[in-house]
C-alpha positions as a Python dict, from the first residue, in 0.01 Angstrom:
ca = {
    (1, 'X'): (0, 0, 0),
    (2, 'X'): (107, 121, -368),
    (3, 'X'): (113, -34, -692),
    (4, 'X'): (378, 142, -827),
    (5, 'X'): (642, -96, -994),
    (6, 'X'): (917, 9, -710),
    (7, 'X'): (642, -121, -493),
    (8, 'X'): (651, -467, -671),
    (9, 'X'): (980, -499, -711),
    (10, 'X'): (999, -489, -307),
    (11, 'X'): (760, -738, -262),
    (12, 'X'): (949, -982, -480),
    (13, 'X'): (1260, -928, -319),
    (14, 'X'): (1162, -909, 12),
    (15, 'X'): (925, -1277, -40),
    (16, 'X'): (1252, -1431, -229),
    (17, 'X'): (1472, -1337, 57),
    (18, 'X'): (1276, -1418, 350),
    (19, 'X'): (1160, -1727, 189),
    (20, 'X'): (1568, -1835, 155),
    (21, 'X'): (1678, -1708, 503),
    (22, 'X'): (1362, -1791, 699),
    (23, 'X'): (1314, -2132, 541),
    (24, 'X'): (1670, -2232, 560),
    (25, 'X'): (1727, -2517, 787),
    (26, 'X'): (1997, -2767, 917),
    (27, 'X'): (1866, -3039, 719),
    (28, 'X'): (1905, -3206, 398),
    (29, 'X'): (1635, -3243, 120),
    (30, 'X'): (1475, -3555, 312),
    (31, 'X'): (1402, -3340, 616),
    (32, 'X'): (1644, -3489, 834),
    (33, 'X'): (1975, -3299, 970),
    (34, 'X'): (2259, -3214, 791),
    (35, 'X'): (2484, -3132, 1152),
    (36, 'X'): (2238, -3219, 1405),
    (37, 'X'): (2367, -3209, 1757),
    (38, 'X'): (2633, -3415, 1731),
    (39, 'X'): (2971, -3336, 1785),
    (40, 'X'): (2863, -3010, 2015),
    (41, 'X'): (3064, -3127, 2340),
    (42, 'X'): (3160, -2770, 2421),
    (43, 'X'): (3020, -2868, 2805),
    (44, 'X'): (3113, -3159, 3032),
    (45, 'X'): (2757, -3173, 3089),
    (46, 'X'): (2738, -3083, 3466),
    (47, 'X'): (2664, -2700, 3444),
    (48, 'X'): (2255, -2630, 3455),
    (49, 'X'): (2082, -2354, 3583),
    (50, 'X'): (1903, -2277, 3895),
    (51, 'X'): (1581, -2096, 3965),
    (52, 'X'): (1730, -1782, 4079),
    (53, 'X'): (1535, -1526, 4362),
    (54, 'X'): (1350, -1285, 4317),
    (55, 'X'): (1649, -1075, 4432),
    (56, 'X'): (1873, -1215, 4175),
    (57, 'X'): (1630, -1172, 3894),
    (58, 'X'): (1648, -775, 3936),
    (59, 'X'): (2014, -780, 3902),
    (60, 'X'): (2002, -1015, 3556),
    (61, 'X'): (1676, -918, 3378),
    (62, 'X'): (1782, -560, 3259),
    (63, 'X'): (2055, -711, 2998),
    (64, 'X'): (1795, -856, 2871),
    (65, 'X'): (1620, -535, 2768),
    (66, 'X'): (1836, -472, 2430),
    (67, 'X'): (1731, -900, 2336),
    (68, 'X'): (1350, -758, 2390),
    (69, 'X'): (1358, -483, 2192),
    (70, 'X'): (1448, -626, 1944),
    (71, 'X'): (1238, -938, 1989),
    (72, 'X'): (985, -647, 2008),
    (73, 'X'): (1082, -466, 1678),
    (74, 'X'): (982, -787, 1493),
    (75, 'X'): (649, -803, 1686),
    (76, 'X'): (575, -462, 1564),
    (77, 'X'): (653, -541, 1221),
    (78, 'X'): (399, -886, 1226),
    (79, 'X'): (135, -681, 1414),
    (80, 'X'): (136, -404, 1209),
    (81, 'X'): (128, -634, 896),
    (82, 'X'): (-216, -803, 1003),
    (83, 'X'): (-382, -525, 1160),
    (84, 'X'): (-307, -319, 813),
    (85, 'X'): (-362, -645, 544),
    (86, 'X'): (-676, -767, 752),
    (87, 'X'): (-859, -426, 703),
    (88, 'X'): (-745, -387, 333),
    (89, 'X'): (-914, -720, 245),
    (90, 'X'): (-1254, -871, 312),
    (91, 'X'): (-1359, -1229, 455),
    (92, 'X'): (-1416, -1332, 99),
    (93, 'X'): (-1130, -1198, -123),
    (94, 'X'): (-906, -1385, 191),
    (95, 'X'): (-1076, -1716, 147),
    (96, 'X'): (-1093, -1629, -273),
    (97, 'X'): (-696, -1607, -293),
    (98, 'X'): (-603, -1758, -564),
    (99, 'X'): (-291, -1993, -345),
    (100, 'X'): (-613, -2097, -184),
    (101, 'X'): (-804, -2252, -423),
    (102, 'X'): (-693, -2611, -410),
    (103, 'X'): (-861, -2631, -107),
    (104, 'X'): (-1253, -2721, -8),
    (105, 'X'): (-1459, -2438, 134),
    (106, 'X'): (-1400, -2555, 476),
    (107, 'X'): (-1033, -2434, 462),
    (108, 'X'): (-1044, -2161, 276),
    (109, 'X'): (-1364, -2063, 490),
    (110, 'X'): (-1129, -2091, 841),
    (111, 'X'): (-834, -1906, 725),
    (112, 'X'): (-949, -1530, 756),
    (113, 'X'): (-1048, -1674, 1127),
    (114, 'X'): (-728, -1806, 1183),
    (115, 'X'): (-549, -1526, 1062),
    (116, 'X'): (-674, -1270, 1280),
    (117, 'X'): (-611, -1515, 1583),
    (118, 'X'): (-274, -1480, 1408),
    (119, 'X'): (-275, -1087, 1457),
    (120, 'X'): (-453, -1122, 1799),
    (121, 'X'): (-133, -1278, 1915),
    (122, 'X'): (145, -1031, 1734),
    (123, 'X'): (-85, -792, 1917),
    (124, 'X'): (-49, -1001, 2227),
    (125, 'X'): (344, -1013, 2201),
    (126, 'X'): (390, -643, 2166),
    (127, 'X'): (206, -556, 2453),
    (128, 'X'): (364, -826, 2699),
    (129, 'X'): (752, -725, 2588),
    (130, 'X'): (677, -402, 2559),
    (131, 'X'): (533, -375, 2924),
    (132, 'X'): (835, -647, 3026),
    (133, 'X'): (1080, -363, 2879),
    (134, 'X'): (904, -62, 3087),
    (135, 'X'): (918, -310, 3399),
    (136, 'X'): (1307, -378, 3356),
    (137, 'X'): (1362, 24, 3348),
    (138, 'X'): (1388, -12, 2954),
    (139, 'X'): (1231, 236, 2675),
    (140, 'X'): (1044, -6, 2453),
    (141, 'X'): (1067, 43, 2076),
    (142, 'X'): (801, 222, 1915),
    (143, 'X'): (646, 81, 1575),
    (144, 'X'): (769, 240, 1264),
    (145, 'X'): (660, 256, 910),
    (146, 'X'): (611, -5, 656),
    (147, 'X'): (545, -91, 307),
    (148, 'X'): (430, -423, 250),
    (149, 'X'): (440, -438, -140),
    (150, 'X'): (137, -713, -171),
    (151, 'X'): (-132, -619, -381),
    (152, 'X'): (-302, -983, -385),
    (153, 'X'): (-460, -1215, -101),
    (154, 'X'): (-252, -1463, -228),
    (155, 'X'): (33, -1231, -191),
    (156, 'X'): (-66, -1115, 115),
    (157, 'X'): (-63, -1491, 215),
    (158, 'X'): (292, -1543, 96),
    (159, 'X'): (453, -1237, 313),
    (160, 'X'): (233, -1361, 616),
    (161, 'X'): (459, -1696, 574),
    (162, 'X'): (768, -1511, 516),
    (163, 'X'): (735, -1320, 827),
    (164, 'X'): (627, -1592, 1057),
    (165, 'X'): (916, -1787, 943),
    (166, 'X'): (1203, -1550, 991),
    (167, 'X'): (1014, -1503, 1322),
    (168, 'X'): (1104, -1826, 1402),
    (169, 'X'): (1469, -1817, 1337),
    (170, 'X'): (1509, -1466, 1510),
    (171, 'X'): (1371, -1584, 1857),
    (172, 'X'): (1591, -1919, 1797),
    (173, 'X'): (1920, -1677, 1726),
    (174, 'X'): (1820, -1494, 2000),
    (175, 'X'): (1697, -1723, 2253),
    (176, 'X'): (2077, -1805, 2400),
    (177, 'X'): (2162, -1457, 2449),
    (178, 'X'): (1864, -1436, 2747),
    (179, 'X'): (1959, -1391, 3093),
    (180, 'X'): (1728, -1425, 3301),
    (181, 'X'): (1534, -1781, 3280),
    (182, 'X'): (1184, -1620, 3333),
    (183, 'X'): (1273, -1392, 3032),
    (184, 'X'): (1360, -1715, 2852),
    (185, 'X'): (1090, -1910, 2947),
    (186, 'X'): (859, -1672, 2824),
    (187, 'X'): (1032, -1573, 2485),
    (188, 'X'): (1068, -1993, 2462),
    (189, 'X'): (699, -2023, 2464),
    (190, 'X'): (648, -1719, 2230),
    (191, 'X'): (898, -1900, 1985),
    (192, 'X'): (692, -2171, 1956),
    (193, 'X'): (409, -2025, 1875),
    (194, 'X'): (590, -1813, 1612),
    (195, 'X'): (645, -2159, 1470),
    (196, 'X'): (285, -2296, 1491),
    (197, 'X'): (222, -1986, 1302),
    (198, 'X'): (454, -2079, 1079),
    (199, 'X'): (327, -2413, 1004),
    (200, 'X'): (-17, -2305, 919),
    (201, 'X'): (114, -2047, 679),
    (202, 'X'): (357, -2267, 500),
    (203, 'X'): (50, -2508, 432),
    (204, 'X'): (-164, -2222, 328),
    (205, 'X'): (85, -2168, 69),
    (206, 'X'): (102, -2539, -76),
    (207, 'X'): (441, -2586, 150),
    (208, 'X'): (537, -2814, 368),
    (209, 'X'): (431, -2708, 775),
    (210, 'X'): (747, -2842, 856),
    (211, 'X'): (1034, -2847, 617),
    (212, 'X'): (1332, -2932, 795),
    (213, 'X'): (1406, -3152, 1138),
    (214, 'X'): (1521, -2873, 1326),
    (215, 'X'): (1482, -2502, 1247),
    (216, 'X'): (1809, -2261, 1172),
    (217, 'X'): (1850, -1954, 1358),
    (218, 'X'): (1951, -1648, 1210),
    (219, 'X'): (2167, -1366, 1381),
    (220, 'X'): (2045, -1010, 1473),
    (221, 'X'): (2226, -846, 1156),
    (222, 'X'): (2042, -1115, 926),
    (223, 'X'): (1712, -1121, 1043),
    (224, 'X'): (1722, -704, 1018),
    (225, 'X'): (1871, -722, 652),
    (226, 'X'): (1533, -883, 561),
    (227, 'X'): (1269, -748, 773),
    (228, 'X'): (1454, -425, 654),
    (229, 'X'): (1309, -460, 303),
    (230, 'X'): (1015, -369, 480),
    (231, 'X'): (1076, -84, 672),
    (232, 'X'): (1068, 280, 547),
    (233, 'X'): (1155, 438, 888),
    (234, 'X'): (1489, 420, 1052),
    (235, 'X'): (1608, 146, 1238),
    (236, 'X'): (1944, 153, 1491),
    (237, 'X'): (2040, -141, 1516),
    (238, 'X'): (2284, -39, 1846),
    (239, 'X'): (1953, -28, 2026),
    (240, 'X'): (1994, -416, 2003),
    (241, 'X'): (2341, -432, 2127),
    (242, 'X'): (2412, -650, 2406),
    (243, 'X'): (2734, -556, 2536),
    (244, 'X'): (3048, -716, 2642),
    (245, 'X'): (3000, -687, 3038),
    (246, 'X'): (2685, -918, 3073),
    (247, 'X'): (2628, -1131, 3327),
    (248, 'X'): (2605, -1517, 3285),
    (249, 'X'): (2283, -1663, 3130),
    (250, 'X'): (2093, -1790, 3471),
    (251, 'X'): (2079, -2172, 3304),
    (252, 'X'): (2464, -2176, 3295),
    (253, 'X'): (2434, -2201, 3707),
    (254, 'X'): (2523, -2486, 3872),
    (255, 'X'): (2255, -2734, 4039),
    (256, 'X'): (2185, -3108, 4030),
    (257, 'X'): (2080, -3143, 3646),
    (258, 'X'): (2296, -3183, 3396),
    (259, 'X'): (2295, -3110, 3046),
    (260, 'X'): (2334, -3519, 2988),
    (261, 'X'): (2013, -3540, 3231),
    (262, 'X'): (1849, -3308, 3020),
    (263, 'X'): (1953, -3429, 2697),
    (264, 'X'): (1812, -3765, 2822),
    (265, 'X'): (1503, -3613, 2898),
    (266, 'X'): (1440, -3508, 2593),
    (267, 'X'): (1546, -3825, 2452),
    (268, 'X'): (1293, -4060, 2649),
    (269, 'X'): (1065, -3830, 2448),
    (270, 'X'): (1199, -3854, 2126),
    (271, 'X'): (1243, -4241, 2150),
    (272, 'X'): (851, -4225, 2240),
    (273, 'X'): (752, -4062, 1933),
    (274, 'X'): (986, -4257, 1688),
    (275, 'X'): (835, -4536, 1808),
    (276, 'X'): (458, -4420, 1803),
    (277, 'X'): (502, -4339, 1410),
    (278, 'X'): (720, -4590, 1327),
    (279, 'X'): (504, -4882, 1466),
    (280, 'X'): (163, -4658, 1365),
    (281, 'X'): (201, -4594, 1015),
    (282, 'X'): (345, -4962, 950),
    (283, 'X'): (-6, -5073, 1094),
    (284, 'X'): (-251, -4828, 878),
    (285, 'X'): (-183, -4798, 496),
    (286, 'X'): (-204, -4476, 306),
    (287, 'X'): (-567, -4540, 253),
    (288, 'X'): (-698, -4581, 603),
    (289, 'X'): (-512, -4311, 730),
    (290, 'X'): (-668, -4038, 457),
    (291, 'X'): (-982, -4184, 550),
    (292, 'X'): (-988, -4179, 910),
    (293, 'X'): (-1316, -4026, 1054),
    (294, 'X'): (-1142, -3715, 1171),
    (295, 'X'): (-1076, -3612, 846),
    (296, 'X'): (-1395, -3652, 685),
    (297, 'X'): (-1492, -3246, 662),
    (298, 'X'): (-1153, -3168, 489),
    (299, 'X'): (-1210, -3184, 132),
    (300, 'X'): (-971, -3512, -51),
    (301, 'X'): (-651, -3354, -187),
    (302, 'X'): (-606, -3245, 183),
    (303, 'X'): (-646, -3588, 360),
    (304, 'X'): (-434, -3768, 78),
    (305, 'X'): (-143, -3576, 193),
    (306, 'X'): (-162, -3614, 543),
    (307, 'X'): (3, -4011, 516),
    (308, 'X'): (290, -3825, 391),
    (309, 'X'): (289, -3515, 602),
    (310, 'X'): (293, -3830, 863),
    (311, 'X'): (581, -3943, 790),
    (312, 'X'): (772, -3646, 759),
    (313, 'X'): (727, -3649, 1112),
    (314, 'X'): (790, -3951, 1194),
    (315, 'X'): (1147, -3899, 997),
    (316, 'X'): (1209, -3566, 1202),
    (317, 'X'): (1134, -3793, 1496),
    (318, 'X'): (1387, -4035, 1389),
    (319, 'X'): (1689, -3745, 1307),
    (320, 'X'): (1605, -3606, 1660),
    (321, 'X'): (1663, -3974, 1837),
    (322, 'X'): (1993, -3984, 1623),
    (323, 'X'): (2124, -3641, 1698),
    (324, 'X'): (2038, -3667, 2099),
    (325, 'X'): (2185, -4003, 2119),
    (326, 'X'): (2486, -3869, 1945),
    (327, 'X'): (2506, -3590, 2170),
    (328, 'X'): (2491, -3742, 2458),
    (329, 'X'): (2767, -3981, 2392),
    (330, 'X'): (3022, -3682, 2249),
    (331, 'X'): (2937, -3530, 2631),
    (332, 'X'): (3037, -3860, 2807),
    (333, 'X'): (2700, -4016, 2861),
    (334, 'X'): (2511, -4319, 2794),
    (335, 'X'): (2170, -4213, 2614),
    (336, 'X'): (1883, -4372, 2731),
    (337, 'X'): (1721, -4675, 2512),
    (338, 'X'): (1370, -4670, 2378),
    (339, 'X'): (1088, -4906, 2539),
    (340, 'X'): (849, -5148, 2520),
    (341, 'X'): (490, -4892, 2487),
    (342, 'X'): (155, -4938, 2419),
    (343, 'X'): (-8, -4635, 2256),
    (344, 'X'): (-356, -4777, 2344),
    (345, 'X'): (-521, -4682, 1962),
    (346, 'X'): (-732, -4895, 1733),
    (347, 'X'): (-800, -4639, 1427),
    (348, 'X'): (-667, -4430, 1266),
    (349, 'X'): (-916, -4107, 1374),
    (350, 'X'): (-724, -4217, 1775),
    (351, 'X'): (-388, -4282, 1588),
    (352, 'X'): (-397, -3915, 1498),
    (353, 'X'): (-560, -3808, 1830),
    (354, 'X'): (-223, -3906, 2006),
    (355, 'X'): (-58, -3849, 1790),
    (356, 'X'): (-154, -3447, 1836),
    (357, 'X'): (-140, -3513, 2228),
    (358, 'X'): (228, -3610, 2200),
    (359, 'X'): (319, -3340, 2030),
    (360, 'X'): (133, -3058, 2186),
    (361, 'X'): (341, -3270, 2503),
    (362, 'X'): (677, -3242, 2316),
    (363, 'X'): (630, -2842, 2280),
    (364, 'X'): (554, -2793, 2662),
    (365, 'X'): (852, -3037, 2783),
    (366, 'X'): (1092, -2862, 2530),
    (367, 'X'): (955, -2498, 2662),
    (368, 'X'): (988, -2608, 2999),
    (369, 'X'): (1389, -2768, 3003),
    (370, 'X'): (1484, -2471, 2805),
    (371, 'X'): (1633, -2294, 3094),
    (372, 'X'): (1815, -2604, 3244),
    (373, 'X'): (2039, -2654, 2976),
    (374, 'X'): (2382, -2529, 2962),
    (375, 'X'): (2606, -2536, 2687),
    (376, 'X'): (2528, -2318, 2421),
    (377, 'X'): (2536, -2500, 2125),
    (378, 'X'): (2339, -2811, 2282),
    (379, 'X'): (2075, -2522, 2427),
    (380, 'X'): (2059, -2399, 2064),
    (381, 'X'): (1941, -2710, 1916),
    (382, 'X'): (1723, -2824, 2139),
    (383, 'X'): (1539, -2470, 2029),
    (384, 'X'): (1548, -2579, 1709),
    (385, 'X'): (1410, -2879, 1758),
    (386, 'X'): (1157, -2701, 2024),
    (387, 'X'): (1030, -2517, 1747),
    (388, 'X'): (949, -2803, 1485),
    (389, 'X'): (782, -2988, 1771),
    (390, 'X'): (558, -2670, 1790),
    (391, 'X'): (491, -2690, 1386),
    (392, 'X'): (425, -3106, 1396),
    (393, 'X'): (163, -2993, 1666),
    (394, 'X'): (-6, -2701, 1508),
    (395, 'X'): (-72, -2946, 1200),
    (396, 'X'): (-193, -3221, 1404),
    (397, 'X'): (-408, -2953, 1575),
    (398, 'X'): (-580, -2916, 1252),
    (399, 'X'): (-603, -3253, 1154),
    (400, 'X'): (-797, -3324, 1494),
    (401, 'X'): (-1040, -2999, 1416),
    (402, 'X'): (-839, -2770, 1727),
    (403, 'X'): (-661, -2465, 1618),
    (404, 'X'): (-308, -2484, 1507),
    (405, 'X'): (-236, -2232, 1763),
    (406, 'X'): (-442, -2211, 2087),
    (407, 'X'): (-285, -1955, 2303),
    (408, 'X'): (-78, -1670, 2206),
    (409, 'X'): (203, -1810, 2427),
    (410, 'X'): (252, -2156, 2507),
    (411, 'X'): (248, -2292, 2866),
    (412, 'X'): (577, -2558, 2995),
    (413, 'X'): (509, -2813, 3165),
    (414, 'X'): (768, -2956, 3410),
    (415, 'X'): (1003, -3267, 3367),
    (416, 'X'): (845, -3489, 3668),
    (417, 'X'): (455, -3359, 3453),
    (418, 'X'): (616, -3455, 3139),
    (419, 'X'): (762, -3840, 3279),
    (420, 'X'): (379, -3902, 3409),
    (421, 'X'): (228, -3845, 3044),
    (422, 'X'): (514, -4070, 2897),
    (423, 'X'): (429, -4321, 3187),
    (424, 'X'): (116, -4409, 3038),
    (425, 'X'): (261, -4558, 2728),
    (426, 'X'): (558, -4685, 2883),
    (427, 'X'): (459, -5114, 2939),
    (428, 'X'): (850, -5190, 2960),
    (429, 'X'): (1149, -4993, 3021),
}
């Protein structure tokens, strides 16, 4: 790390740009999307993808290997980050930043914690792709050389949310490119988690977790130009380069599901959710919410913001009911109407408890219809949307005392799983 002015100067416009290009979403300033889904009938909605064999999966994965390297390039940027910013400072200069200090000593206390858990997983991601690379007969990209530019916790703090960010948008711009669905499923479940990162930081840094309904993507060439402003070795950015000749993404094969049964899916969730905030925060006021036992260790400025946090939510809930329903009508379909439910709470401390069950549910059912949907442009906002489902749960993780990020990759869980949760609020359908 230097302190040299050129050094600064990086730092600054390296924070400004990430913080414009990583933040950057499809929405408008009240959170809820500017384009949405709608209008993205580029399918008639009966392509979806099969399972494919074990034989088939050796003849797809290896076009995969230039989407994992790069994948993996990012990875060794984030890893290398922590591992070198979490020796540099202590425990106590962390929790002493200066972007901290709004907080109680409980927060500030958990966030060196959290972020090695952070750097744990980075760690975690570079091994698994790099190993996934080796086993597809790929060379994995080696880690190069970096210069940070922070000098500060609190700056330190701020790149940490940069990079998690643009991590978010580079696995959602390069999430459709994937071939083979198990090489999906598992960058799908390291996106999220990207974006649970991402949510945590953002807070850390007096921002919203979760600024826009559905999270942009950013292309190859964009997401480099920043992370570039980082790296002091050479990068080649044909070692990323797809190719014309690739074979068709495995979720663009043809089986019983289609993209309008998917969509619908999804929908039965969303519909769920709307209605659990809608109906939840109209029954608690600000007050009883910020007071809700659950929150009684986190210090008051916190738990007078989480009413509105709340409903930031609930309007990203809202957006995603709209966009779906809209989506499945440009494809030809009838979307699905929302029920009668019963969420079963009576405070506010159980109001929040499910309300961090159906989110953490959200993430998995996203993760695990990923590779079932097949037009492009409807599979590239339901990552979007994947991946703010992923930051509502990592704060509502908090809220309920869990970590905002429990596993370095997070698990699906299957469409017939997902229907029995919803089943248990469902009184009328």
């Amino acid at each position: 790390m230097t302190s040299d002015d050129t050094s600064r100067r990086r730092f600054i416009a390296a924070a400004a740009a990430l913080g414009a290009t990583g933040l950057a979403g499809c929405s408008s300033g009240d959170g809820t999307p500017t384009e949405g889904m709608s209008g993205m009938n580029g399918s008639d909605g009966t392509d979806a993808t099969a399972t494919p064999t074990e034989e088939g999966m050796a003849s797809m994965a290896a076009p995969d290997v230039p989407v994992l390297n790069y994948a993996l390039t990012l990875e060794h940027l984030e890893n290398a980050f922590y591992r070198e910013g979490l020796a540099e400072f202590s425990d106590d200069e962390i929790a002493g930043a200066e972007t901290l200090s709004r907080f109680g000593d409980r927060v500030r206390r958990e966030v060196p914690e959290y972020l090695r858990t952070v750097g744990a997983h980075e760690q975690a991601h570079v091994d698994a792709i790099a190993a996934t690379v080796e086993d597809l007969g790929g060379t994995p990209i080696e880690e190069g050389e970096y210069e940070f530019g922070y000098e500060t916790p609190s700056e330190f703090l701020a790149v940490a949310r940069a990079l998690e960010n643009t991590g978010v948008a580079a696995y959602a711009g390069a999430a459709p490119k994937v071939v083979n669905n198990d090489v999906l499923a598992a960058a799908a479940g390291i996106h999220s988690v990207e974006a649970r990162h991402a949510a945590f930081l953002n807070l850390v840094n007096d921002a919203s977790p979760y600024p826009n309904a559905v999270d942009e993507a950013q292309s190859v060439s964009e997401v480099l130009e920043v992370a570039g402003e980082f790296v002091t070795s050479e990068v080649d950015p044909s070692a990323y380069e797809t190719g014309e000749d690739r074979p068709e993404q495995a979720r663009k094969a043809d089986n019983d599901t289609s993209d309008v049964d998917v969509l619908n899916y999804a929908l039965t969730l969303e519909h769920l959710e709307n209605a659990f905030y809608r109906d939840g925060l109209a029954g608690f006021t600000d007050e009883e919410v910020a007071n809700a036992d659950v929150l009684a260790s986190l210090d008051a400025s916190v738990r007078e913001a989480v009413p509105d946090h709340l409903r930031t939510v609930g309007a990203h809930e809202r957006a995603h009911v709209d966009a779906i329903t809209a989506t499945v009508q440009d494809l030809g379909g009838t979307p699905v109407e929302e029920a009668t439910y019963d969420f079963g709470y009576e405070t506010p401390s159980e109001f929040l408890g499910v309300a961090r069950a159906l989110e953490n549910t959200g993430v998995a059912a996203y993760k695990g219809a990923a590779p079932t949907v097949s037009a492009d442009a409807v599979f590239s906002a339901a990552i979007g949307i994947h991946s703010v489902e992923a930051r509502h749960a990592a704060f509502l993780n908090e809220l309920n005392e869990g970590s905002p990020f429990p596993d370095g990759v997070d698990e699906p869980m299957s469409m017939s799983e997902v229907r029995e949760v919803a089943a248990g609020f469902i009184v009328e359908e």
